[in-house]
Residue, then its C-alpha position, 0 to 999 in steps of 0.5 A: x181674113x180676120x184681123x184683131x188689134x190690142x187683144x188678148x190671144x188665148x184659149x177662148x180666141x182659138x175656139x171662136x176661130x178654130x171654125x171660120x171658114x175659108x180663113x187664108x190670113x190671120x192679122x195680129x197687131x199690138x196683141x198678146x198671145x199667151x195660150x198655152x192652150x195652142x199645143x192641143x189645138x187642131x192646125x189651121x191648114x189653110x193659113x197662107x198669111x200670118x201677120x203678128x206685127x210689134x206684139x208679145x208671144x210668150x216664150x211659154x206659148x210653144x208650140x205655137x207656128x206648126x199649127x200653121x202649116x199652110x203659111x206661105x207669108x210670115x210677117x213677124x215685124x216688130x215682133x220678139x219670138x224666142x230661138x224656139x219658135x224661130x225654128x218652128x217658123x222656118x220649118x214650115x213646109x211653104x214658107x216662102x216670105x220671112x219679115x223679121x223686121x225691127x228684131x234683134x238677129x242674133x248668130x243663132x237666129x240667123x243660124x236657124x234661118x238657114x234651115x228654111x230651104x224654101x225661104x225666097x225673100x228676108x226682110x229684116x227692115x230696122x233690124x239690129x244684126x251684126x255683120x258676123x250674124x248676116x254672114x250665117x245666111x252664105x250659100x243660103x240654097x233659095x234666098x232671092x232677096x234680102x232687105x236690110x232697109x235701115x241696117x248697119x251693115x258693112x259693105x264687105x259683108x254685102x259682097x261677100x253674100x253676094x259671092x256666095x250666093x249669086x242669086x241674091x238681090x240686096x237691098x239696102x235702099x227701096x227701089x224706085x217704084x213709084x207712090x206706095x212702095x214698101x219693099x215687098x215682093x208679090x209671091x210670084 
């Protein structure tokens, strides 16, 4: 795992991790990655996890998420990606963990998350997203649990996912799991 916090992403960062080994999980808190430098950079095949919480992507630093192809787990909270690189994200061949949370979810966006086939579990905790944007996710193919801790949802509009998607399980409260609970699933 490498985890940096308050930093500066950019060319020099990606030589110096390019050749880490065995590297599954790359955390990013509070930093700024603004390499434009990442469209010539190898791929990173073995990142599972991804965590680039409440920091700045600049909307210029593209492509930048298909150098991770590996990623099962996209933690992107508190974090404002462009439409551009959403659909990078959820075109991830393994994706299968999405956290949007504290973001403002607007009906492209949601449009573009629809295009994530193996997408199980979306987190959008704080989220600011209208209820015509949540509908966008009906007949969603693989989605098992929605978290919209925090939201402004109508309860017309759970319903009317929850018909259309049978599945799903939405949260709108943490269950009681006891001391510790975040809201999280395991990948299992």
């Amino acid at each position: 795992m490498l985890k940096s916090s308050d930093c500066e992403i950019d060319g020099s960062w990606i030589d110096n991790v390019r050749d880490l080994p065995k590297l599954e999980m790359i955390e990013l808190h509070g930093c700024k990655i603004t390499s434009p430098e990442w469209s010539r950079t190898p791929s990173f095949p073995d990142i599972k996890y991804l965590v680039i919480q409440d920091s700045e992507i600049d909307p210029a630093t593209s492509p930048f998420f298909d150098r991770f192809p590996g990623v099962e787990v996209a933690d992107l909270g508190g974090t404002s990606i462009s439409d551009m690189q959403l659909a990078e994200v959820v075109a991830l061949p393994k994706l299968r963990v999405l956290n949007l949370s504290r973001q403002t979810l607007t009906i492209e966006k949601t449009t573009l998350i629809l295009e994530s086939s193996g997408l199980a579990y979306l987190y959008l905790h704080d989220s600011s997203v209208s209820d015509e944007a949540l509908l966008r996710l009906s007949g969603h193919p693989s989605l098992q649990l929605l978290s919209l801790l925090g939201t402004d949802i109508n309860q017309s509009t759970i319903d009317a996912l929850s018909a259309s998607c049978p599945n799903l399980e939405i949260q709108r409260s943490l269950p009681d799991q006891g001391p510790g609970n975040n809201g999280w699933r395991s990948l299992d």
